[in-house]
C-alpha positions in Angstrom: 113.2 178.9 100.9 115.9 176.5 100.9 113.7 173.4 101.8 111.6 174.3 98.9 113.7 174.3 96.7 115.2 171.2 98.0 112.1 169.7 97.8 111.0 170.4 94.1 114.3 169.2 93.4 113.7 166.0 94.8 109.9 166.0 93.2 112.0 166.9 89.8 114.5 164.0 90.1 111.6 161.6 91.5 109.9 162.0 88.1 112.5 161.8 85.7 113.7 158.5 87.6 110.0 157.3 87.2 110.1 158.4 83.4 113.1 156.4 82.7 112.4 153.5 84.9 108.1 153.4 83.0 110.3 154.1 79.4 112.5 151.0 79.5 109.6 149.1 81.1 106.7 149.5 79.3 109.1 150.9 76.0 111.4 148.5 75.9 110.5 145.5 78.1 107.3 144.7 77.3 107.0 145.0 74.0 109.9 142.9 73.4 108.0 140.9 74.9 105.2 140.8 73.9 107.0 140.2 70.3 109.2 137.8 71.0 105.8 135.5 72.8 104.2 136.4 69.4 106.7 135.2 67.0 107.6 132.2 69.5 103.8 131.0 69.2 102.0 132.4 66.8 104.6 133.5 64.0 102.6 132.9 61.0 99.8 135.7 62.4 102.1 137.7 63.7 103.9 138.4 61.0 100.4 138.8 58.7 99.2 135.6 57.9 101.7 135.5 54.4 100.8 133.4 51.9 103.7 131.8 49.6 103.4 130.4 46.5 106.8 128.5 44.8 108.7 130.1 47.7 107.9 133.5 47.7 104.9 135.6 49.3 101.8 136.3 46.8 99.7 138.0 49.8 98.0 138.0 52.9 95.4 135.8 53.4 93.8 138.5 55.7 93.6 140.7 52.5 91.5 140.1 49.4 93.2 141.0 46.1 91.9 141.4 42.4 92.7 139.0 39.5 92.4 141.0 36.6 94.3 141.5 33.1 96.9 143.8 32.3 95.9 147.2 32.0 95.6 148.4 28.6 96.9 151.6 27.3 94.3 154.3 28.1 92.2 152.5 30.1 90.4 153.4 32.5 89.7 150.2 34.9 90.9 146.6 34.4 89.0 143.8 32.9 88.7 140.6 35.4 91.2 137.9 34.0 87.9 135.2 33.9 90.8 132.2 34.2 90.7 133.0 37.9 88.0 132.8 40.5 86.8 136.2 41.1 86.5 138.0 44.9 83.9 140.3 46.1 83.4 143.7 44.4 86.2 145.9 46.2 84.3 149.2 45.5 83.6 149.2 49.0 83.4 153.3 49.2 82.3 154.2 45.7 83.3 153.9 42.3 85.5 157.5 43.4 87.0 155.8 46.1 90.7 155.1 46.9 89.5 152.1 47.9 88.4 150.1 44.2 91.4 147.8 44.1 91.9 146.2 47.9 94.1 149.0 48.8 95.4 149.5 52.3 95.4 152.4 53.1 91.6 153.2 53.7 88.8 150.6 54.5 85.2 150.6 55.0 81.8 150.1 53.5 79.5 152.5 51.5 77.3 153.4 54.3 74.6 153.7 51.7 71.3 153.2 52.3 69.3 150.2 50.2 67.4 152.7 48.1 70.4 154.6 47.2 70.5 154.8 43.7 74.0 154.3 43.5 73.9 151.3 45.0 71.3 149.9 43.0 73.1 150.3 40.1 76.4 148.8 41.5 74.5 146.0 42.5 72.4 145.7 39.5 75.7 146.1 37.4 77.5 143.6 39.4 75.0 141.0 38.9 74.4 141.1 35.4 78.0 140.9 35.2 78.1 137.4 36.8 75.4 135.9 34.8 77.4 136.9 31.9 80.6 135.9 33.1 79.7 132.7 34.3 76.8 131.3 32.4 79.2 129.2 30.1 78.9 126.0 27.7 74.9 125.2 28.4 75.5 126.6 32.3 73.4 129.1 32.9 73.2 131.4 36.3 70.0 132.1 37.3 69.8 135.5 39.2 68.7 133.6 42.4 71.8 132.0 42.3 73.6 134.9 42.6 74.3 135.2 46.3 74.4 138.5 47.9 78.5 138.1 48.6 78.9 138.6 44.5 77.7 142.1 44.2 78.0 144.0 47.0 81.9 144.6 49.0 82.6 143.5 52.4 81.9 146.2 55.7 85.8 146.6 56.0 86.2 146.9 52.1 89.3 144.2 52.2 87.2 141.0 52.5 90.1 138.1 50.8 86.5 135.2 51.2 83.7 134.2 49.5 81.3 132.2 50.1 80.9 128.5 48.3 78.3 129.4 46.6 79.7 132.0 44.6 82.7 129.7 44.2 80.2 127.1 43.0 78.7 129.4 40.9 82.5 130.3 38.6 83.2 126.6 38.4 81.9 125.8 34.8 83.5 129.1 33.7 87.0 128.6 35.1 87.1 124.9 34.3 86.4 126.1 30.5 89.4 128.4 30.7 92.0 126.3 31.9 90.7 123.5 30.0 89.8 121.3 33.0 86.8 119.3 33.6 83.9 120.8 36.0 84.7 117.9 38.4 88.2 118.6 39.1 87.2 122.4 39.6 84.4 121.5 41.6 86.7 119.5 43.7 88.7 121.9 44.1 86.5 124.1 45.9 85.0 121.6 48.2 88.9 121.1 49.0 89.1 125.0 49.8 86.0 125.5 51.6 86.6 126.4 55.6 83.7 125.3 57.6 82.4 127.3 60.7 84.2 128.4 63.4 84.7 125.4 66.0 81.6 123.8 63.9 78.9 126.8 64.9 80.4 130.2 64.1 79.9 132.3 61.3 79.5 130.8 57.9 81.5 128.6 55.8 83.8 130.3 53.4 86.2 129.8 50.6 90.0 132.2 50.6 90.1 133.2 46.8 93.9 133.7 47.4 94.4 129.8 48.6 91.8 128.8 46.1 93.4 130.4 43.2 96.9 129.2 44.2 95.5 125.4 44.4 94.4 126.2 40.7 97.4 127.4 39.4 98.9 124.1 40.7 96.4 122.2 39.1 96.4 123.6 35.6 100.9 123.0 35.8 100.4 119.1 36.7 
């Protein structure tokens, strides 16, 4: 009886030791250090790829964000502020979702099929929206210049590119509202366009956040 007793004792005091000794360790230990590699090397990511604009942090340029006017009185939704270059639709689950303004706290896509009808008519407004928008001062969009990046959200919802094409496609209307020619906004793109991955991943894209920061630079020269 005694030697049993003695030995779940031990067993008991085995553990806890084990407990405390695994808590500090893999607790404490490691992810200090894990952190402190992290902010050592690669402080920028690690502390979520901030983006600062005359000294102070205007966003993430992991997350996309919407550039739209103040919202009136009453009103339901926000009208995009056309003076900035636009992101992809953030309606990523619905026109009901949580998610219609690049909000964290839910992400993902519609899961709707193509023949949905919601989605048609998301899409269908969304387009005619950019040929109206953009199709300034003799420029005119064509609908098969509308790529497929300017109506329809991105699979996480949160999506902060585009693609140069549907930055190409807002230059004529954002040079008209800042009052700068087509070739300085054009320009401007080119300057914010990230090319593939090592030269061969993915697609080129443009950060809307960066892009729209450069502008705002060039309209205070």
């Amino acid at each position: 009886m005694n030697n049993s007793v003695g030995n779940t004792a031990r067993l008991i005091g085995a553990g806890l030791r084990a407990l405390l000794v695994l808590t500090i360790v893999c607790g404490v230990i490691y992810p200090l250090a894990v952190t402190g590699v992290a902010q050592a090397l690669f402080s920028h990511k690690a502390n979520g790829s901030e983006v600062k604009s005359g000294g102070s942090v205007v966003g993430s340029a992991l997350i996309g964000q919407r550039y739209d006017l103040p919202l009136k009185k009453g009103g339901e939704t926000a009208a995009p502020d056309l003076k900035w270059f636009q992101p992809r639709p953030s309606n990523g689950l619905g026109s009901n979702s949580v998610n219609t303004q690049y909000k964290l706290i839910l992400s993902g896509a519609t899961n709707r099929s193509g023949d949905n009808a919601d989605l048609i008519k998301w899409v269908t407004d969304a387009k005619a929206a950019v040929i109206k928008d953009n199709s300034v001062n003799g420029y005119k969009v064509k609908p098969s210049d509308v790529p497929a990046d300017a109506v329809t959200s991105s699979g996480s919802g949160l999506d902060p590119d585009i693609s140069p094409e549907h930055a190409k496609i807002q230059v004529h209307r954002v040079a008209e509202k800042n009052n700068l020619s087509v070739a300085e906004v054009d320009k401007l793109v080119d300057e914010n366009t990230d090319g593939r991955i090592l030269g061969f991943m993915g697609e080129p894209t443009v950060n809307v956040l960066k892009l729209n920061i450069a502008l705002k630079a060039l309209t205070e020269k």
